[in-house]
Each structure stands twice: as structure tokens, then as C-alpha cells.
C-alpha positions, 0 to 999 in steps of 0.5 A: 260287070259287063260294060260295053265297047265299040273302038277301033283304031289305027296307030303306027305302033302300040296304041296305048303308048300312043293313047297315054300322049294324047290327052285330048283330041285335035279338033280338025283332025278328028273331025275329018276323021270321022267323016271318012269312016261315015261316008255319006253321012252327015257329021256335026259336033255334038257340042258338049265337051269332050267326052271321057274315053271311060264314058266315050267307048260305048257312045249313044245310039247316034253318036260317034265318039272319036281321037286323032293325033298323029300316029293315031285314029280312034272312033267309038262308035256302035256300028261296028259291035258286029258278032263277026270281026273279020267283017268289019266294013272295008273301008275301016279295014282299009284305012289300017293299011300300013298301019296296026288296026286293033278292034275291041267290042262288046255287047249282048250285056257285055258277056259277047267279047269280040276283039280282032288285029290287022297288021297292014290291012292282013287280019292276023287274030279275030276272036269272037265267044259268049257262054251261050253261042260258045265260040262265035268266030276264031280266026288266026294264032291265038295271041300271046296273052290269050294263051293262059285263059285257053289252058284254063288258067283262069277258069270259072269256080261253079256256084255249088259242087253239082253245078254243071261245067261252064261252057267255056275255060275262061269267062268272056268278061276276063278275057275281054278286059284283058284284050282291052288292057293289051290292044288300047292300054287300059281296062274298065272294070280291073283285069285278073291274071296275076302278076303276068297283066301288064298296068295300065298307061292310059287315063280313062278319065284324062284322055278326052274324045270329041262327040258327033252326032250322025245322021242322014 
């Protein structure tokens, strides 16, 4: 377990109702897109076929995996796996007003979730935890779905009965598929919590993404 991710998007409502219509990317749209989150970087396809977003949420070093459709902006990209999500460049935060901005990041071997929420450029939830830093960045009301995992619902079982006490009332890698599951409308490695986890709607092997490579 532990796959990573690097996506942020921007929709005018619920980004997986707007992800599950949008089975592969538009072109012009999409390339524009990605030379306004790169500013004065230089932006060519990388002519291969479009990426599965199962494949495209944690794109090589160099590369940018992206979908635009109206109604929605979405880009996988590694430079925004940051250890603090309230500092997410301004201009990205930007491009959310009058929009829902939704972050999703994983990384250091997928046990550091980061996840945050912007509604018309506001940061509302910003979350960022692992096992051995504890709570990196907790900013705003916890989210409706976050709740059960903080009461410890959903706690870690110790390996033998003299185990120390985890670190944390959850594990990074269930909550982090959960905020998957509930900001972009599916999940890479299933997602617990019984009958209250929503299905997914999205495809991750339907919905297709453009590839770029960046440089300069």
C-alpha cells in the first residue's frame, strides 16, 4: 500500500459528478490549462496516449498529467506534494476563486496524506499528518467524514498485545483514501469504513488525462 498522489482541482461543484462525465480530456482546453499553472515554463505534449488517472495521479519527475472540461480543471503534478497545503502557490489558490479548490497529496512512501479544501479562494480544511511527525498542519472544522477516524473509529490493531500505542487514532493511509474518495470521486487502494464510504463514481481506468512534459 501507499501510492501516491499530487492533484489539485477546480470545479463548479462536486468534482467527481464532474470527473465521472468526463471521459477524456479537450485538448486545447487542457493545454491551456497547464501553461497557466506553469507560468514561464515551457510545455509540450509528451506524445504518448492519454494517461489513465489511475496511472496519472503521480506522474513522473518532469511531467504533468492534466483534465479540462467545462466546469472542471485538473492537474497532477509533483510540485504541489508540499508538507503544508495552506501554502500552495497563489496563483493555484487563485485560479479556485469562485470555484471549489480541492488538494489531494501523498508522499514520503504514502504514509504523509495531505489534503485541503478552498471555497471561492477561502481555505476552509487543510490537513496534514504522518506516524512519525504526528499532526504536520490542522487548519479549519474537520470535515464531515473525517469525524469517525478522529473519534477512533477506525483505529490501528497492535501486532502483539505489548505493542506500544500508535501514534495516531487512524492510519494516514485510510484517511487519505477516504479524502480521495470524497473530494475526487474514487480511491486507488479500496477504502474502509463500512457502510457510511460512499461508492465510488469515477473510473480510473475510463477517464483519461493529457501528458506534458515540462521544462525551462
Amino acid at each position: 500500500m501507499g501510492a501516491k498522489s499530487a492533484v489539485p482541482a477546480c470545479a463548479d461543484g462536486a468534482v467527481g459528478g464532474l470527473l465521472a462525465d468526463a471521459a477524456e480530456a479537450d485538448r486545447e482546453r487542457t493545454a491551456a490549462l497547464v501553461g497557466r499553472t506553469r507560468p514561464g515554463r515551457r510545455c509540450e505534449e509528451d506524445g504518448e496516449e492519454p494517461w489513465f488517472l489511475a496511472d496519472a495521479v503521480h506522474p513522473p519527475e518532469g511531467t504533468v498529467c492534466a483534465l479540462s472540461v467545462p466546469g472542471l480543471d485538473l492537474v497532477c503534478d509533483r510540485d504541489v506534494m508540499i508538507g503544508r497545503p495552506s501554502r500552495l502557490p497563489a496563483h493555484l489558490v487563485a485560479a479556485g476563486r469562485g470555484r471549489r479548490l480541492c488538494l489531494h497529496a501523498v508522499h514520503s512512501g504514502g504514509d504523509r496524506p495531505a489534503f485541503a479544501l478552498w471555497e471561492d479562494g477561502r481555505l476552509v480544511r487543510s490537513l496534514s499528518l504522518s506516524p512519525d511527525e504526528g499532526v504536520i498542519e490542522d487548519i479549519g472544522d474537520r470535515l464531515p467524514f473525517e469525524r469517525a477516524y478522529w473519534d477512533g473509529r477506525h483505529p490501528v490493531r497492535p501486532d502483539a498485545p505489548d505493542a506500544e500505542p500508535y501514534a495516531l487514532p487512524f492510519h494516514p493511509l485510510d484517511l487519505k483514501e477516504r479524502a480521495l474518495l470524497e473530494f475526487f470521486g474514487f480511491h486507488l487502494e479500496g477504502c474502509a469504513g463500512g457502510e457510511d464510504v460512499p461508492e465510488p463514481v469515477v473510473d480510473v481506468f475510463g477517464t483519461r488525462l493529457w501528458g506534458y512534459r515540462i521544462s525551462g
